[in-house]
N, C-alpha and C positions, 0 to 999 in steps of 0.2 A: 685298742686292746680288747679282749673278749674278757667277760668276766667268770672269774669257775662259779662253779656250785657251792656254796655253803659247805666245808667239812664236812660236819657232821650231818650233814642229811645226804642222804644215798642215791638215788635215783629211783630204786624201783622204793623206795618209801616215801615219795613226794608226789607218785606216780600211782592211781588206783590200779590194782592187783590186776584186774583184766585188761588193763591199758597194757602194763607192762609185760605181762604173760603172752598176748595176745602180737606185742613188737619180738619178744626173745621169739616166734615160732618166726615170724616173716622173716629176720634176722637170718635163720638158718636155713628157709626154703628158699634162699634165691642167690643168685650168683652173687658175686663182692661188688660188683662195677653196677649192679642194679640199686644195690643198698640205698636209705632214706628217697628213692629217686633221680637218685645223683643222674641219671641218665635220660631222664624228663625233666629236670629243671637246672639249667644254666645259671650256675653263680656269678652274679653282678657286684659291679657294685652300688647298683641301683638307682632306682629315676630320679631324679631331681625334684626334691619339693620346691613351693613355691610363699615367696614373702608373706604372711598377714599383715594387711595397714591398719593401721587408725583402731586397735585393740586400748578398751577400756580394762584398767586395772582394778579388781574384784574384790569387793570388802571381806569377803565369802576365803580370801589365800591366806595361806599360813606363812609364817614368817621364818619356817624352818629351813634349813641350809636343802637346796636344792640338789638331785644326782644329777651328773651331766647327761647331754644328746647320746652321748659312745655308750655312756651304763645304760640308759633305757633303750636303745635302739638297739642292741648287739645280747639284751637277755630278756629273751620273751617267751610268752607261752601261746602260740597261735597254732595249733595241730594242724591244721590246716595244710601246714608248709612245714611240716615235722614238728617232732615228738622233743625233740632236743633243742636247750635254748639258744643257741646259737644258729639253730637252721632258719627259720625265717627270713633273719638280715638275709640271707643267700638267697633262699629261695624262692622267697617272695618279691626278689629285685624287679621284676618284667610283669610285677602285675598291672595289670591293665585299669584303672578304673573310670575311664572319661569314655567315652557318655554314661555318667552314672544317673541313678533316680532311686527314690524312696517311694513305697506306697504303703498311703496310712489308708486304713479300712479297718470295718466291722462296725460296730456301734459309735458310728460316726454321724453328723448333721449332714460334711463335706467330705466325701472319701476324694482321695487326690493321690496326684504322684507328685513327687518335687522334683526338682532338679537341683545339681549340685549347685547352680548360679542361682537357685532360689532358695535353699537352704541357707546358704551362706551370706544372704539380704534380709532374710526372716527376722532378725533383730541384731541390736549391736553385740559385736565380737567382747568377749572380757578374754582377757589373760587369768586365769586362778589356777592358784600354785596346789595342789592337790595331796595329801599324804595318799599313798595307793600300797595298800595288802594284799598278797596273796595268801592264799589257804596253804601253801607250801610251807608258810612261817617265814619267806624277807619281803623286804617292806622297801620301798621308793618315795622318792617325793619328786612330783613331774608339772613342770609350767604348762597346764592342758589349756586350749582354746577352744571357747565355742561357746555357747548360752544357755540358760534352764532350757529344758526338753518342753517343760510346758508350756513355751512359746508356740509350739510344734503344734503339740496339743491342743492346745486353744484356737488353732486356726482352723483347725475340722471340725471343733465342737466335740466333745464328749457327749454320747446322750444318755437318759439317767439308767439303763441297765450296764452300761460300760465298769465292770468295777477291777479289771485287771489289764494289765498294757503287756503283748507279745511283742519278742522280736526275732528278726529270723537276717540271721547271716548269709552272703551272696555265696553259691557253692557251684563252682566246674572244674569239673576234673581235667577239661585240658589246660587247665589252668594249678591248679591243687590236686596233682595226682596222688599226694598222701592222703587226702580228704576221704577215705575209707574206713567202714572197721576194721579190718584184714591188716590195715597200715597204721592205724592211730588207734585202734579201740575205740572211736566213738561215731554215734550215728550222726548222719546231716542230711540236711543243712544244720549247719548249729542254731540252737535255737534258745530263749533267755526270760524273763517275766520279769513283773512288780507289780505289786499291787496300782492301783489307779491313784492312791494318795503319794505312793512312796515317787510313783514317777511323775507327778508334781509339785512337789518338793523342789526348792529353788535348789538346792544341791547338787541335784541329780541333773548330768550337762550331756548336753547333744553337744558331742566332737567334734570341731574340724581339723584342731592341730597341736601345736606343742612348739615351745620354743621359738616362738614366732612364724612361723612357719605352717604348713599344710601336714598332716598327718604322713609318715612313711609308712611305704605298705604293709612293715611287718608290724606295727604297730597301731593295723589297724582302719587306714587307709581307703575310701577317702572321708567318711564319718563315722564313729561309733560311739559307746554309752562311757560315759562315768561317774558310777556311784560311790562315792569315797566312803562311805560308811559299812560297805559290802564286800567282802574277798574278790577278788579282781577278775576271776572267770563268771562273774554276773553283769560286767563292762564291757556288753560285746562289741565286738567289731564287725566293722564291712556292712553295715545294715543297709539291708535291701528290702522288707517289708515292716510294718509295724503295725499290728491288728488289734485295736479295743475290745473284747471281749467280758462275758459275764463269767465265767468260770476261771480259777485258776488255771495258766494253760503251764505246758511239759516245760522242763528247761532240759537241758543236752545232757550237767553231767548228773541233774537228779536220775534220770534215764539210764546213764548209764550205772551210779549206783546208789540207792537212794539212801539207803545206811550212812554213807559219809558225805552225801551233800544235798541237804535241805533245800526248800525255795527260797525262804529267806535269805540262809547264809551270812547273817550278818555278822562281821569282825566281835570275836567274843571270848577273852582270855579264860572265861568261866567254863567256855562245853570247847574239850580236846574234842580235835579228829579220834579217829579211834583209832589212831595208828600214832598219831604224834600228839605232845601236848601244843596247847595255841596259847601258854600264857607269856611266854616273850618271842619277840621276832630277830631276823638281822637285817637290820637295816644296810643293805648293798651301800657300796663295795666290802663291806667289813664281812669274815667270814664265821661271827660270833653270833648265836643268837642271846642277846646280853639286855637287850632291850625291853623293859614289860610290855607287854601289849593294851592299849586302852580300849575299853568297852565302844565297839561302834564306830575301831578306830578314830579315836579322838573327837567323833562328831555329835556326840551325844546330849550337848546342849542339845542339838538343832532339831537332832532327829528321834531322840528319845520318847517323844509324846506319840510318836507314829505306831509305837507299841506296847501305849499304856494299857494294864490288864495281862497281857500275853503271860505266857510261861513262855520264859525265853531259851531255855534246855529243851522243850517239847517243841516251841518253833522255830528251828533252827535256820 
């Protein structure tokens, strides 16, 4: 089954103004049969993921009632493969990612590229059961696989001007032909940050899957980020570079509009969007938002010292 939208939130209110503005012109400039791409991208029903063994279970997982593979795989936010949550599953059926590879550079000792078969040996697998928000206001809770990022990290070395972690999503248009502004509103490659402490934080996990299993491509496929204490579009996917840096670098939707989406971004019932309040969520499949929402999504033992001092309304 596909899941709807929440009632009461809208589309083009969940969706930044020039996203949505920017899909109602494409919408009308172009023939029916051309629509979301439908005429470049063949609905699947997509590649077959593959088993994970021998997964350590994570002291790090919450104990809350899981959403199933169908709720997380079938409502996503990946523009890439359209604007709408249900295009992905479809769209992104035939994406390709073997021979894949990461390149970690910049203020590195070891700059490298990995591969997907050395990614996936870099250290042991955990299962951890994750609460995941988005800035939309609903909320998941998904079995991710994969290990702290700073495993990653520590194998190139940090060196002491490194104090922010880039990341840049894999982007071809013969492949994502919505991957446009013209068609999604946003620029690409998609691109993401954390400060150098926040993405060493045992929290914060280099992906490879979910549900025992290998990552599906709309969800991200074949590694990406998850920060459970951060709105869900700072959890990127598809990552194909990762750059050490001394500066704060861009993230995509600050780019696209900085007023509603900060660097940090972190889960915070206290500072609404400016379009919607963020002090409860719905947690999928319920179409309520009935839930309060907790500071830091819930993670705020762990991760609350990472912002002692801050004005947390000024750094959003």
């Amino acid at each position: 089954m596909l899941i709807k939208k929440p009632a009461d939130l809208r589309y083009s209110e969940t969706t930044p103004k020039s996203v949505y503005m920017n899909r109602r012109k494409f919408l009308a400039s172009v023939p029916a049969a051309a629509l979301a791409g439908r005429e470049l991208l063949s609905p699947s029903r997509g590649l077959a993921t593959t088993k994970l063994p021998d997964l350590v279970k994570s002291p790090l997982s919450t104990d809350e009632k899981q959403n199933t593979l169908d709720q997380v795989t079938h409502y996503n936010n990946y523009y890439e493969f359209g604007t709408q949550k249900d295009q992905p599953a479809k769209y992104a059926a035939n994406f390709k990612t073997d021979p894949w590879t990461v390149s970690v550079e910049g203020e590195v000792e070891k700059k490298r590229k990995f591969s997907m078969d050395e990614i996936l040996k870099l250290a042991p697998l955990e299962e951890r059961i994750y609460r995941h928000r988005c800035v939309e206001r609903w909320s998941i809770v998904v079995p991710w696989i994969g290990y702290s990022l700073s495993a990653l990290l520590k194998a190139v070395g940090p060196t002491s001007k490194a104090k922010y972690v880039a990341f840049e999503t894999y982007w071809d248009l013969k492949q994502m032909p919505m991957a446009t502004p013209e068609r999604s509103g946003l620029q690409y490659p998609y691109v993401e940050g954390l400060r150098l402490d926040e993405a060493m934080h045992p929290l914060a996990l280099l992906c490879v899957g979910m549900f025992g299993e290998t990552l599906p491509p709309q969800d991200g496929a074949p590694v990406r980020l998850v920060v459970p204490w951060k709105y869900g579009f700072k959890s990127i996917k598809s990552i194909v570079k990762i750059k050490l840096v001394t500066s704060e670098p861009p993230t995509t939707w600050n780019i696209s509009n900085a007023h509603e989406y900060g660097f940090y971004s972190n889960v915070n019932p206290n500072v609404d969007h400016p379009r919607w309040s963020q002090a409860k969520e719905t947690r999928l499949p319920s179409p309520f938002a009935n839930r309060p929402t907790q500071i830091f999504n819930g993670y705020g033992d762990q991760v609350a010292s990472l912002y002692a001092g801050m004005d947390l309304k000024k750094n959003y």
